[in-house]
Backbone bond lengths (Angstrom), bond angles and torsions (degrees), N, CA, C in turn:
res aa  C-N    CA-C-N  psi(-1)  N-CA   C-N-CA  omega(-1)  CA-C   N-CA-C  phi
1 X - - - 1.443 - - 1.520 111.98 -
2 X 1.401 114.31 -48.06 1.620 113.83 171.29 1.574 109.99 -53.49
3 X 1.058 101.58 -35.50 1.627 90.01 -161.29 1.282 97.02 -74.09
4 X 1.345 127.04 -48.59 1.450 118.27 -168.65 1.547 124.37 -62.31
5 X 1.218 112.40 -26.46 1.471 137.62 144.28 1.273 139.98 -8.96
6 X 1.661 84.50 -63.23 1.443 120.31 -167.82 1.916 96.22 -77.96
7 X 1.587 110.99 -56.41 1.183 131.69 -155.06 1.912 91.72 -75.69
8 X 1.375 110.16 -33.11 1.563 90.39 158.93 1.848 129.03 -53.05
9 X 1.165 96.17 -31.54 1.616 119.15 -162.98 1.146 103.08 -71.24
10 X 1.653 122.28 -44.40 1.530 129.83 -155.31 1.792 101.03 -105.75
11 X 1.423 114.95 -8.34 1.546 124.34 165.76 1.691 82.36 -87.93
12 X 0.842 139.42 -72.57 1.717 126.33 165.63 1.111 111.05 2.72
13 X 1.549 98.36 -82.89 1.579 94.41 -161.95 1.574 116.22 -81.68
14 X 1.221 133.73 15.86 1.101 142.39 -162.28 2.084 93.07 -112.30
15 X 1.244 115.68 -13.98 1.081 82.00 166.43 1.945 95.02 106.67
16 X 0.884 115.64 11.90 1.727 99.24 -171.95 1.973 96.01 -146.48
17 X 0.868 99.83 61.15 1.688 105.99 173.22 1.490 125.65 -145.62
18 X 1.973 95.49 12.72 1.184 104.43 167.31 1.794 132.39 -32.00
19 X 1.146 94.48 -15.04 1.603 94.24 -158.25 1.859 110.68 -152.36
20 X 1.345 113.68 110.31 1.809 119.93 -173.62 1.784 118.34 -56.05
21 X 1.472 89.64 9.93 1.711 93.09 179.99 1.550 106.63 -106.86
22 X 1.534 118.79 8.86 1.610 123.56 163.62 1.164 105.92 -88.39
23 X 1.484 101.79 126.96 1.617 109.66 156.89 1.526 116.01 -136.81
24 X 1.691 91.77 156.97 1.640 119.58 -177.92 1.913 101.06 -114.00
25 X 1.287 91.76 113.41 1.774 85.17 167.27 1.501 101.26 -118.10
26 X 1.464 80.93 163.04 2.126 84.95 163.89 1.413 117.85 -142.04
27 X 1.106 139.31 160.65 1.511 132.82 -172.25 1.321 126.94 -107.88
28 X 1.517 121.98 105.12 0.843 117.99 162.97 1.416 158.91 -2.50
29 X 1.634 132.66 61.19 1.403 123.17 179.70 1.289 107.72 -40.37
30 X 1.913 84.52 133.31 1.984 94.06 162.74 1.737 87.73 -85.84
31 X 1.440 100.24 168.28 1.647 123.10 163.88 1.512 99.77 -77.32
32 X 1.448 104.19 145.78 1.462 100.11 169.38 1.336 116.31 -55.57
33 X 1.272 124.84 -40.03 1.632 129.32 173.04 1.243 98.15 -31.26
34 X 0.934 130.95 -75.46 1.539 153.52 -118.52 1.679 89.01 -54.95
35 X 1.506 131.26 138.82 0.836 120.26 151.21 1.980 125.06 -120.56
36 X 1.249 111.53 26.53 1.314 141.85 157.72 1.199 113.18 -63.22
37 X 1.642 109.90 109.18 1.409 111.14 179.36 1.622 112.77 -77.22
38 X 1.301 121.36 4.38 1.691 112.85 -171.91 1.511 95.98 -104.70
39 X 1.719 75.21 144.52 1.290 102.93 177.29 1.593 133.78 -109.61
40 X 1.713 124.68 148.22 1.335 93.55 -154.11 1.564 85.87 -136.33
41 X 1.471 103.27 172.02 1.612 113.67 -179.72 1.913 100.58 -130.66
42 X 1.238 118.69 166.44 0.961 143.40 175.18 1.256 105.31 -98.23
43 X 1.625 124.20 155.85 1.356 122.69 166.32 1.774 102.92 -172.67
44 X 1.281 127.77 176.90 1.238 121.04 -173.17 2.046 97.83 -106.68
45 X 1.291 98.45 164.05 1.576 107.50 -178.86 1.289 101.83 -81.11
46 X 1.190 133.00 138.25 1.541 148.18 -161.76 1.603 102.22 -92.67
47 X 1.912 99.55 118.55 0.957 86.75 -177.11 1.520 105.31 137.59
48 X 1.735 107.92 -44.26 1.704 116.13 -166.07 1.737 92.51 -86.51
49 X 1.058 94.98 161.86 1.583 103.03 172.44 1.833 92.62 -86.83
50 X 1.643 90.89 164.91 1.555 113.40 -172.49 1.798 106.45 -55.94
51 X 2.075 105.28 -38.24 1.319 116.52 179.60 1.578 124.35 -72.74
52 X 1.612 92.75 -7.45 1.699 99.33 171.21 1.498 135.40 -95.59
53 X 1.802 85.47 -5.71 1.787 85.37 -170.85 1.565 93.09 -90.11
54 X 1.461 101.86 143.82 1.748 141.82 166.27 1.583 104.30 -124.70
55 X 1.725 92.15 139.74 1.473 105.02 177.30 1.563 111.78 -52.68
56 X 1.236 115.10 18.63 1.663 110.56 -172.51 1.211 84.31 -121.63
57 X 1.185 160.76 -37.57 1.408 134.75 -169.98 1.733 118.96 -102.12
58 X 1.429 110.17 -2.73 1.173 126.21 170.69 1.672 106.17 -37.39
59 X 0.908 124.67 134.10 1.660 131.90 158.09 1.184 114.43 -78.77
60 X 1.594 140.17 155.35 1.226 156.62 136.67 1.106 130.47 -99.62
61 X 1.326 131.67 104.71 1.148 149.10 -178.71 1.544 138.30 -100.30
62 X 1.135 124.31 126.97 1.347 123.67 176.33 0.898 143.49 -75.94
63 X 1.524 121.58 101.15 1.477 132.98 -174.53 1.280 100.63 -35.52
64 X 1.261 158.57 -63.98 1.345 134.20 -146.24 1.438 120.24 -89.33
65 X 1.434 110.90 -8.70 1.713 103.03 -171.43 1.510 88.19 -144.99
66 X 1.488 129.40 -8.64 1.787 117.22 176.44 1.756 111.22 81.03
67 X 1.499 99.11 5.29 1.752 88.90 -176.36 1.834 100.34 -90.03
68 X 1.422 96.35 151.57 1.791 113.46 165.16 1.864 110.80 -36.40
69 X 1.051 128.33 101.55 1.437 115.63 167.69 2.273 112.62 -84.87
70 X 1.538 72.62 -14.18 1.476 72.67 -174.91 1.807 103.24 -164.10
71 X 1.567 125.09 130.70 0.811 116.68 169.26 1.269 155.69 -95.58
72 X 1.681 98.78 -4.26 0.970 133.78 179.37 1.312 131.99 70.68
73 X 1.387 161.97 -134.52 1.479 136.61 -172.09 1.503 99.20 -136.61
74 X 1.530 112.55 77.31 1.860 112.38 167.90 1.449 97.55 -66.76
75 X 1.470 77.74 149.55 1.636 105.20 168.27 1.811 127.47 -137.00
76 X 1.060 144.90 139.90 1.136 123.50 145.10 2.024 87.16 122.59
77 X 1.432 93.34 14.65 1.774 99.90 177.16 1.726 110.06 82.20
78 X 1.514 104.77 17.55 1.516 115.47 -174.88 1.754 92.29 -84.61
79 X 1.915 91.51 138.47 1.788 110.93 -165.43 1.269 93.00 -107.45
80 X 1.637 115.30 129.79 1.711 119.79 177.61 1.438 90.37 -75.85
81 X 1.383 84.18 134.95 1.766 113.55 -177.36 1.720 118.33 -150.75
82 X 0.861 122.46 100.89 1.662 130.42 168.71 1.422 113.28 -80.43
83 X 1.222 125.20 127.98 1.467 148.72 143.76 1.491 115.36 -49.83
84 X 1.207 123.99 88.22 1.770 138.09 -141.82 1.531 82.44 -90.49
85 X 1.366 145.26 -33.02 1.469 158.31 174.80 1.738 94.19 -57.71
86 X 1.237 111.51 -95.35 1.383 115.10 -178.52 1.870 124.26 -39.76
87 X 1.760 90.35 -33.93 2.087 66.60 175.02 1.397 91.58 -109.64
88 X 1.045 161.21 17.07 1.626 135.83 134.99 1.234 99.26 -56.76
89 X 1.498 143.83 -23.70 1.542 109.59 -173.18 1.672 94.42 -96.70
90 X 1.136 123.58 -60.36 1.915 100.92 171.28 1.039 121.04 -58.14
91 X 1.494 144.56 16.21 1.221 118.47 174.54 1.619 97.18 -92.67
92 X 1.871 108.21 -35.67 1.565 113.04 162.76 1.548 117.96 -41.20
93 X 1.512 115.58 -56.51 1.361 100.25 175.60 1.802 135.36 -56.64
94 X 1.799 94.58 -40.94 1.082 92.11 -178.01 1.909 122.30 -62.39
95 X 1.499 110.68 -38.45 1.214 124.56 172.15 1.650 116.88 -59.97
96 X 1.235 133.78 -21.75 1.193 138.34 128.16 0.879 154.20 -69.06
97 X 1.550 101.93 -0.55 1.747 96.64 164.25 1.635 88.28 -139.56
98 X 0.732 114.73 128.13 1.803 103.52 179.53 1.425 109.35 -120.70
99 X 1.653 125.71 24.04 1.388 140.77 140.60 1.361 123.18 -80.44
100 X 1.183 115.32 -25.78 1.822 134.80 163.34 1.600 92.96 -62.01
101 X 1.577 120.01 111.80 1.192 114.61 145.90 1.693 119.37 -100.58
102 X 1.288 138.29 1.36 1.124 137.35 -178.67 1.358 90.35 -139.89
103 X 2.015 110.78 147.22 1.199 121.73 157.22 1.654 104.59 -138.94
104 X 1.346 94.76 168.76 1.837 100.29 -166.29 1.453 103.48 -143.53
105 X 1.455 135.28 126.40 1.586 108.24 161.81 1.696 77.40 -140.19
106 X 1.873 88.78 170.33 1.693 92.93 177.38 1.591 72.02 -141.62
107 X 1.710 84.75 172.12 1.847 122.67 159.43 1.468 110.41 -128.07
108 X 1.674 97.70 53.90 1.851 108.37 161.86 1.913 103.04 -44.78
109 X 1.012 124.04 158.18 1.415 137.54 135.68 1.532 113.85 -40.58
110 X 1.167 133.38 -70.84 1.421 127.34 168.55 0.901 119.24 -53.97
111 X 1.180 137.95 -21.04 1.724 126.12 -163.54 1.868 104.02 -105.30
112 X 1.683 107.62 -22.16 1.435 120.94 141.94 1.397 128.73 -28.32
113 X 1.516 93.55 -72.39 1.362 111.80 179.20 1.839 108.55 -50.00
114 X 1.129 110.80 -71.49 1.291 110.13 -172.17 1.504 122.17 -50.33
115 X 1.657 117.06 -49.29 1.062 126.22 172.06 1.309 110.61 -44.99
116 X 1.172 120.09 -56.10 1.950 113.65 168.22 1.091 133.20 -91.01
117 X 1.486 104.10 38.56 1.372 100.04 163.31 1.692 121.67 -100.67
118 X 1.279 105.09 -172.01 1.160 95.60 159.74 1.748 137.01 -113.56
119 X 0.885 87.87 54.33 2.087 120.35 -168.65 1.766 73.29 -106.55
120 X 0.958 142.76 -64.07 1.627 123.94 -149.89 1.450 118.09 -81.05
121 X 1.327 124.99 125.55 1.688 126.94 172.12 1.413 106.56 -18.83
């Protein structure tokens, strides 16, 4: 949870959080105990800026059906809210590759630009 946290913070400061429709998830280790076959991902509450997420308000979510397993500790009158766009497409990645423990995409302005241009195959 820290780390993913953190890696919101430092895509922060790096300049690429122009916009609340980027997301970074990461996936949940089960404990070896664990004998629960579901699997879950991390993601931020839709809505916070990149400089607001803390491993305490992070969400956990369930790869198989997309519901909240956990919401983690809002504060400050902040409403749990998921971006139903952003985790249908990582929950696809993560469930297809299940060696991928972190995924990231943005909608920088530059990376706009390029993607529609016509420079790409």
């Amino acid at each position: 949870m820290f780390s993913l946290a953190a890696l919101y913070r430092l895509v922060d400061l790096k300049g690429c959080s122009e916009d609340v429709l980027n997301h970074i998830t990461a996936r949940v280790p089960k404990p070896p105990s664990s004998k629960s076959p579901e699997s879950s991902i991390l993601i931020n509450n839709f809505g916070l800026q990149y400089y607001e997420v803390t491993a305490a308000n992070l969400l956990q979510v369930s790869l198989s059906d997309g519901r909240i397993m956990d919401s983690g500790s809002q504060s400050n009158g902040v409403v749990v809210s998921l971006n139903e766009a952003g985790l249908v497409l990582h929950r696809a990645m993560h469930e297809a590759r299940p060696n991928i423990n972190c995924v990231l995409h943005f909608h920088e302005t530059h990376v706009q630009a390029v993607s529609g241009s016509k420079f790409l195959p």
